[in-house]
DSSP file (Angstrom, degrees, kcal/mol; ACC not computed):
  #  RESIDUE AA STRUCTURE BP1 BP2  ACC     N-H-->O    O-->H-N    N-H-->O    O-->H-N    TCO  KAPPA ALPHA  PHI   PSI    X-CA   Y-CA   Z-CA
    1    1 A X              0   0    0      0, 0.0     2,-0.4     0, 0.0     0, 0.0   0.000 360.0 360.0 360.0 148.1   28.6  -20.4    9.2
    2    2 A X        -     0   0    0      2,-0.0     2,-0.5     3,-0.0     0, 0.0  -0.723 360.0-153.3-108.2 143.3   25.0  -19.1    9.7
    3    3 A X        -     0   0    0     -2,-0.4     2,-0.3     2,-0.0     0, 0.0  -0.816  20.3-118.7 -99.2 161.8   24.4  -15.9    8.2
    4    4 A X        -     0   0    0     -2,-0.5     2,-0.6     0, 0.0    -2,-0.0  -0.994  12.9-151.5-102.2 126.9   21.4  -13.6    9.9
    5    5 A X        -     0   0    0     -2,-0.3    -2,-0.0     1,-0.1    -3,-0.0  -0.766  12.7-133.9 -87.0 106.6   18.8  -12.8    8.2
    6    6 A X        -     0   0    0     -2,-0.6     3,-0.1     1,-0.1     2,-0.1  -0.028  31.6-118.2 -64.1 150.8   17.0   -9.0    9.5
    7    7 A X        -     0   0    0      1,-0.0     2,-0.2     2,-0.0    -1,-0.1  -0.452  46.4 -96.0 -76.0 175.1   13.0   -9.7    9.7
    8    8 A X        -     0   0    0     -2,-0.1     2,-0.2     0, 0.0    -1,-0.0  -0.358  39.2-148.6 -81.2 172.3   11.6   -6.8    6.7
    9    9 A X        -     0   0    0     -2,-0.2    -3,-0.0    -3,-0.1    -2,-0.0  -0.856  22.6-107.2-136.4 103.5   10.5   -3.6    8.3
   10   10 A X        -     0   0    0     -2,-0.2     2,-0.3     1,-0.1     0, 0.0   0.122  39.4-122.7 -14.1 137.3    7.7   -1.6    6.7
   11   11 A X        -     0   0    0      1,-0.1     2,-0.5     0, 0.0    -1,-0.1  -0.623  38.9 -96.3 -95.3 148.8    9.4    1.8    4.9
   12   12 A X        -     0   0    0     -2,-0.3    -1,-0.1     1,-0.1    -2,-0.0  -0.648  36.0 -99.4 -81.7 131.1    7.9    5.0    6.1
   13   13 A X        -     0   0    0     -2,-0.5     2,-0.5     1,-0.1     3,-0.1   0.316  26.0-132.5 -29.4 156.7    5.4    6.9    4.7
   14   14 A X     >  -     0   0    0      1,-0.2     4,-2.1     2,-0.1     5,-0.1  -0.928   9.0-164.9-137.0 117.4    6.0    9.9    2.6
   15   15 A X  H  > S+     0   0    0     -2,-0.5     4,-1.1     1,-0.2    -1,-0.2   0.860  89.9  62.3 -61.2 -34.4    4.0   12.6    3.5
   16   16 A X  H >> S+     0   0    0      2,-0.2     3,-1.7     1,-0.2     4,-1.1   0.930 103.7  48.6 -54.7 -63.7    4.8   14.2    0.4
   17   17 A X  H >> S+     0   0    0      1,-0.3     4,-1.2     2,-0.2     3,-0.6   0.903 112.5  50.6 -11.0 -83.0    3.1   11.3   -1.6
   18   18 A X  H 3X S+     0   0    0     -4,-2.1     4,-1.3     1,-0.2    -1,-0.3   0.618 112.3  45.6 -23.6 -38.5    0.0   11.4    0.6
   19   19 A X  H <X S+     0   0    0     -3,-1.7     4,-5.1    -4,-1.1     5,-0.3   0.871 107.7  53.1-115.1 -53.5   -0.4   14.9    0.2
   20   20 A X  H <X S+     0   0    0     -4,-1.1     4,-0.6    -3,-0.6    -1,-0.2   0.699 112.3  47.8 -51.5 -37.5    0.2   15.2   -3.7
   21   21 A X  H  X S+     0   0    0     -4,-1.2     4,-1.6     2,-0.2    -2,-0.2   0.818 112.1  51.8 -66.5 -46.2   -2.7   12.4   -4.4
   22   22 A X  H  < S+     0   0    0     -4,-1.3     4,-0.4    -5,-0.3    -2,-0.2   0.821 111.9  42.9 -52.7 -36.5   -4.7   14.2   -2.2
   23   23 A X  H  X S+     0   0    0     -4,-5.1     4,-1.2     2,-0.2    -1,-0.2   0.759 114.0  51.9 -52.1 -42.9   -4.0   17.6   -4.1
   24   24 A X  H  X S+     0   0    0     -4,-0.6     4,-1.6    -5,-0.3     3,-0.3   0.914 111.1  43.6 -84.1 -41.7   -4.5   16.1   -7.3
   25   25 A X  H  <>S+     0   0    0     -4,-1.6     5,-2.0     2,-0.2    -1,-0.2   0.750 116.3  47.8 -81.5 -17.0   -8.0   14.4   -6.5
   26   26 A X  H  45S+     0   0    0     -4,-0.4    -1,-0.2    -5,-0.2    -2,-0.2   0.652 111.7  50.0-102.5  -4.8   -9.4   17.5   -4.7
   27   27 A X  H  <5S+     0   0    0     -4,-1.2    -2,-0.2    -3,-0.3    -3,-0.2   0.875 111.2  53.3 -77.5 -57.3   -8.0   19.8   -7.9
   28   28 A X  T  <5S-     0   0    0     -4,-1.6    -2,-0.2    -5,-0.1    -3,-0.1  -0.039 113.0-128.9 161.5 -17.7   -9.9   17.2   -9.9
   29   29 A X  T   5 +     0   0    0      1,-0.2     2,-0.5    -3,-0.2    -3,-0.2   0.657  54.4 154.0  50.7  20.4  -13.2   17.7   -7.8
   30   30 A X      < -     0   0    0     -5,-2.0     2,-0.4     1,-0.1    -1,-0.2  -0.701  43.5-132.5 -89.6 136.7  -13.3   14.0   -7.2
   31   31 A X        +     0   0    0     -2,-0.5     2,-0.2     2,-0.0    -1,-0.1  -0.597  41.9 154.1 -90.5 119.5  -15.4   13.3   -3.7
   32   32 A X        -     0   0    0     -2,-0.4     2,-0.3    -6,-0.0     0, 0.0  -0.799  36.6-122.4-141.7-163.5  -13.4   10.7   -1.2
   33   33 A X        -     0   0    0     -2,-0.2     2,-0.5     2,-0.0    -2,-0.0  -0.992  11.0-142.4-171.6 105.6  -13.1    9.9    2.1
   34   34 A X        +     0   0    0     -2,-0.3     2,-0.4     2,-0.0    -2,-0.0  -0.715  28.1 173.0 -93.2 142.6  -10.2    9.9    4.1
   35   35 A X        -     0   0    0     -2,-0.5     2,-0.6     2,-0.0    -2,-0.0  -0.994  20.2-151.3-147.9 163.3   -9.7    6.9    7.0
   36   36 A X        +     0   0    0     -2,-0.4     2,-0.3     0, 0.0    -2,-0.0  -0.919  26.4 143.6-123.6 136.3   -7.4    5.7    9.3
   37   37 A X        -     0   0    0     -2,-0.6     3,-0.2     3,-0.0    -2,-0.0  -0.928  50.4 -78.8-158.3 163.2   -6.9    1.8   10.9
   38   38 A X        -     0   0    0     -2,-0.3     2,-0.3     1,-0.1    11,-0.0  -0.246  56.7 -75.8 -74.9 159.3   -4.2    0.0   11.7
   39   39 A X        -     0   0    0      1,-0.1    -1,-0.1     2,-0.0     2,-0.1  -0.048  47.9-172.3 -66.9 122.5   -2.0   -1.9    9.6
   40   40 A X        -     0   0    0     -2,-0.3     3,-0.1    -3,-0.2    -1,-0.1  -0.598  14.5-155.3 -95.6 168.0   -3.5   -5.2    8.3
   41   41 A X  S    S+     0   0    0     -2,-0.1     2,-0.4     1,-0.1    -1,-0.1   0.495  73.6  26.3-128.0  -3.2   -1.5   -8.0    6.3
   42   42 A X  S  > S-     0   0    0      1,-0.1     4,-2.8    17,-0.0    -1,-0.1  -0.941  84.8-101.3-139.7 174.1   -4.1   -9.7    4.4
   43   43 A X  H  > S+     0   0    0     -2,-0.4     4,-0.9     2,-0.2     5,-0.4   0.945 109.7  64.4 -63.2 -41.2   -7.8   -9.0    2.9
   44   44 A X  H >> S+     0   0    0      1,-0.2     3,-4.3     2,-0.2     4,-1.8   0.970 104.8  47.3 -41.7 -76.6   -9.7  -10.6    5.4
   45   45 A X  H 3> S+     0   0    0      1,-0.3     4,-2.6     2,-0.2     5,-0.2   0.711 106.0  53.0 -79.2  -7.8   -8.6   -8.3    7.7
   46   46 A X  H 3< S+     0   0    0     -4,-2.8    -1,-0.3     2,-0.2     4,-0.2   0.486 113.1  45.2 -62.5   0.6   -9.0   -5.2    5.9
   47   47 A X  H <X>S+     0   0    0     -3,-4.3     4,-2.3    -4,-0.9     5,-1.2   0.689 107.7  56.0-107.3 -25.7  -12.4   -5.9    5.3
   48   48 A X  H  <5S+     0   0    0     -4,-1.8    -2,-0.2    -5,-0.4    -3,-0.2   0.980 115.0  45.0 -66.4 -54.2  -13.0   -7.0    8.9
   49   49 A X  T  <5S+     0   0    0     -4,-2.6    -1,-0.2    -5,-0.3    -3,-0.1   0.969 115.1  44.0 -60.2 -40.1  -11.6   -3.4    9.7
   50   50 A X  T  45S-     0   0    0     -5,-0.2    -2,-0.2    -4,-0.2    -3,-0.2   0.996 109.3-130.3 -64.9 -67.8  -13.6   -1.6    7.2
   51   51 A X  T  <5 +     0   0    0     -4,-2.3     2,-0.2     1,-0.2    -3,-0.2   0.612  64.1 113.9  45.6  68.3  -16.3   -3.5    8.2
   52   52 A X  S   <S-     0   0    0     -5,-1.2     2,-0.4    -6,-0.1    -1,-0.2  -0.742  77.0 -87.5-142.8-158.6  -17.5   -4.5    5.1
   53   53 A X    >   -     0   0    0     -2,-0.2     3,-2.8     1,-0.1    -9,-0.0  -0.763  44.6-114.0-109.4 155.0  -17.7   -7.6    3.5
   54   54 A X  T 3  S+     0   0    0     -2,-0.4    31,-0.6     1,-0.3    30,-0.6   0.497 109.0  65.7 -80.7   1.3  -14.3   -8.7    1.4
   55   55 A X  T 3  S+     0   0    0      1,-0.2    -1,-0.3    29,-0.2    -2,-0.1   0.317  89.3  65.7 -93.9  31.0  -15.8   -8.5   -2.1
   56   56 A X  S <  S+     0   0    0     -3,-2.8     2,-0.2    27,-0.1    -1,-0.2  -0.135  99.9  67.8-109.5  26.2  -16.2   -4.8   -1.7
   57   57 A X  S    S-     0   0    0     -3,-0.2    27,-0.8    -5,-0.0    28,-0.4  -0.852  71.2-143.0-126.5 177.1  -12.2   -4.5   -1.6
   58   58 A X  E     -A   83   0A   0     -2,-0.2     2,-0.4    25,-0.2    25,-0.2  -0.743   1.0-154.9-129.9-174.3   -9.5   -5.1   -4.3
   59   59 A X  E     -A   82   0A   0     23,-2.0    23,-1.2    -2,-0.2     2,-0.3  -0.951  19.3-156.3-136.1 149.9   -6.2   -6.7   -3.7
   60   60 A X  E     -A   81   0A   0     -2,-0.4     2,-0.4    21,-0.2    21,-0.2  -0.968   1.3-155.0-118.5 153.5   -3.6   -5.4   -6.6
   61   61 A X  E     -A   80   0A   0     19,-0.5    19,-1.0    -2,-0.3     2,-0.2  -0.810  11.0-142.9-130.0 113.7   -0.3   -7.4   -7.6
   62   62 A X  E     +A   79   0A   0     -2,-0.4    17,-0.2    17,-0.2     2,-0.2  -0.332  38.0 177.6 -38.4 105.0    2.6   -5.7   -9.1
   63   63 A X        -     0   0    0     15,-2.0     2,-0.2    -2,-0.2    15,-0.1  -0.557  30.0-167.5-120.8-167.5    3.7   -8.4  -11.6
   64   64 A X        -     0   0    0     -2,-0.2     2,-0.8    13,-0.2    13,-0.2  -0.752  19.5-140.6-165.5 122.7    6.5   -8.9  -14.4
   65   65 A X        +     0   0    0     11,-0.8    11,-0.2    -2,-0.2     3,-0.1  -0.787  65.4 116.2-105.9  95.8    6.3  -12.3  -17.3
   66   66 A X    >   -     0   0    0     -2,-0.8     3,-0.8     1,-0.2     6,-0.2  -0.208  69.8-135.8-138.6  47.7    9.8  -13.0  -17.4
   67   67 A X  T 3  S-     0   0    0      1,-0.2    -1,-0.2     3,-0.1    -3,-0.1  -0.079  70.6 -20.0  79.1-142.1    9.5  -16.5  -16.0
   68   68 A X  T 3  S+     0   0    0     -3,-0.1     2,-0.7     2,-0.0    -1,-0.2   0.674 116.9  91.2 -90.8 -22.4   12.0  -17.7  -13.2
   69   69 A X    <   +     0   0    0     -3,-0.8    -3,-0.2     1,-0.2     0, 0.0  -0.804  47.5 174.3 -76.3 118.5   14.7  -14.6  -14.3
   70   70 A X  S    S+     0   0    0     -2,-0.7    -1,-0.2    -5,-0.1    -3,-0.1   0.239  72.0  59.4 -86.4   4.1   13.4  -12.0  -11.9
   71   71 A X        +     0   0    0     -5,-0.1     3,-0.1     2,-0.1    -2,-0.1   0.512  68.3 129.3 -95.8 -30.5   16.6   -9.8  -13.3
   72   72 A X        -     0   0    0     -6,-0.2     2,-0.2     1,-0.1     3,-0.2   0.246  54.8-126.3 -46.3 150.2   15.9   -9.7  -16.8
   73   73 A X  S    S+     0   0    0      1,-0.1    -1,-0.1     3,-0.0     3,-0.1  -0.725  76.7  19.7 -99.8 163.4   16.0   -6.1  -18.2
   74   74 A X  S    S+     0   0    0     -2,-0.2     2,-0.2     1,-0.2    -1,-0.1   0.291  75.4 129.4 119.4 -57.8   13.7   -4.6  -19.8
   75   75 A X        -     0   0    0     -3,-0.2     2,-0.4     1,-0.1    -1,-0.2  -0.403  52.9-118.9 -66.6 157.1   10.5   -6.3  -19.3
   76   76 A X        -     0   0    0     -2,-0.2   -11,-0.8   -11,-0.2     2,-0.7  -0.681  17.6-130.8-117.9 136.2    7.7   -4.4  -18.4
   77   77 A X        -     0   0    0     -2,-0.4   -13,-0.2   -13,-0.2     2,-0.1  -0.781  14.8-160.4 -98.9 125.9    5.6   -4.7  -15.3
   78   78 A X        -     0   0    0     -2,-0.7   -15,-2.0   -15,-0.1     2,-0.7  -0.219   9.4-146.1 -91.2 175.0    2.0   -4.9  -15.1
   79   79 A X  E     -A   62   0A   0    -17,-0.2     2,-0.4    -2,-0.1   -17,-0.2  -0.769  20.2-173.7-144.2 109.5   -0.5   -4.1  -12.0
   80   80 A X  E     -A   61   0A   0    -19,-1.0   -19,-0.5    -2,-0.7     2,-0.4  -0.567   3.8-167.4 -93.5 154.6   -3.8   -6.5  -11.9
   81   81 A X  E     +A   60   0A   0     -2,-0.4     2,-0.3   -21,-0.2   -21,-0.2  -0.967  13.8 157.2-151.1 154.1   -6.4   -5.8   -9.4
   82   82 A X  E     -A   59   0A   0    -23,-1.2   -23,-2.0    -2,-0.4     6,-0.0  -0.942  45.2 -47.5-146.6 173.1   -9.0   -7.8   -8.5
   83   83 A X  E     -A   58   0A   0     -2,-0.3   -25,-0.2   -25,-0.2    -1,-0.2  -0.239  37.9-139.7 -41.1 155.3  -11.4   -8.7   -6.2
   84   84 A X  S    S+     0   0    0    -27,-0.8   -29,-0.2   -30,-0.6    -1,-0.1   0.840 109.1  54.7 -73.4 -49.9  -10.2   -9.2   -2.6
   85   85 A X  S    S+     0   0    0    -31,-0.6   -30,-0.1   -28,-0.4    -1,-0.1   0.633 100.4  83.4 -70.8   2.1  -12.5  -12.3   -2.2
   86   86 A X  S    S-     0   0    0     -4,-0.0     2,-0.3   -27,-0.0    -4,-0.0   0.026  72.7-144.2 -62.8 178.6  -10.7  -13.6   -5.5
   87   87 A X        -     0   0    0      2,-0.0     2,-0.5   -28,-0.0    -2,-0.1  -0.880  12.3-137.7-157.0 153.9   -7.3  -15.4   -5.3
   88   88 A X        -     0   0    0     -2,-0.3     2,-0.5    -6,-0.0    -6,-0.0  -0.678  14.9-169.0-109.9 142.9   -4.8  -15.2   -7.6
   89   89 A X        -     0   0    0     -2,-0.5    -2,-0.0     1,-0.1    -1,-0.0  -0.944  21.7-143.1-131.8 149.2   -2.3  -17.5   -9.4
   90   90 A X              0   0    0     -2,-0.5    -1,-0.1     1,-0.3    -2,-0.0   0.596 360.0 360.0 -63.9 -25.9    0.5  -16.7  -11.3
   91   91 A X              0   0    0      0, 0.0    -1,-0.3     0, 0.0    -3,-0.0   0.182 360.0 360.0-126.3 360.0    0.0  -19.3  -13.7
């Protein structure tokens, strides 16, 4: 027997999120810039949308070092950024 497997679907935005980082940075007097493009799935093409070149982005990865157990409890998750024009390995 075949199970089916649903493709992912992107979650919807929460305007409330949006709106609350936006509050917070303009409370905060910090100058930004808001813009709008379509969804991309890798760095190339966010910098190809921006139109800028792809080491003026960052890429982040949400990570956790507990090995092959992706269950464990407990462990703490970190958040790297780097360059976009980077690549990153787990190792």
């Amino acid at each position: 027997m075949t199970e089916k497997v649903e493709e992912w679907q992107e979650p919807e935005e929460n305007p409330a999120s949006f709106q609350k980082i936006k509050t917070m940075l303009e409370e905060a007097k910090i100058n930004f810039t808001l813009s709008e493009h379509k969804a991309v799935m890798t760095c190339e093409e966010a910098a190809e949308t921006r139109g800028a070149s792809l080491a003026s982005g960052a890429k982040a990865m949400l990570i956790k070092d507990c090995g092959k157990k992706l269950t464990i409890e407990g462990v703490p998750f970190y958040l790297a950024v780097l360059s976009a024009s980077n690549r990153f390995s787990s190792k």
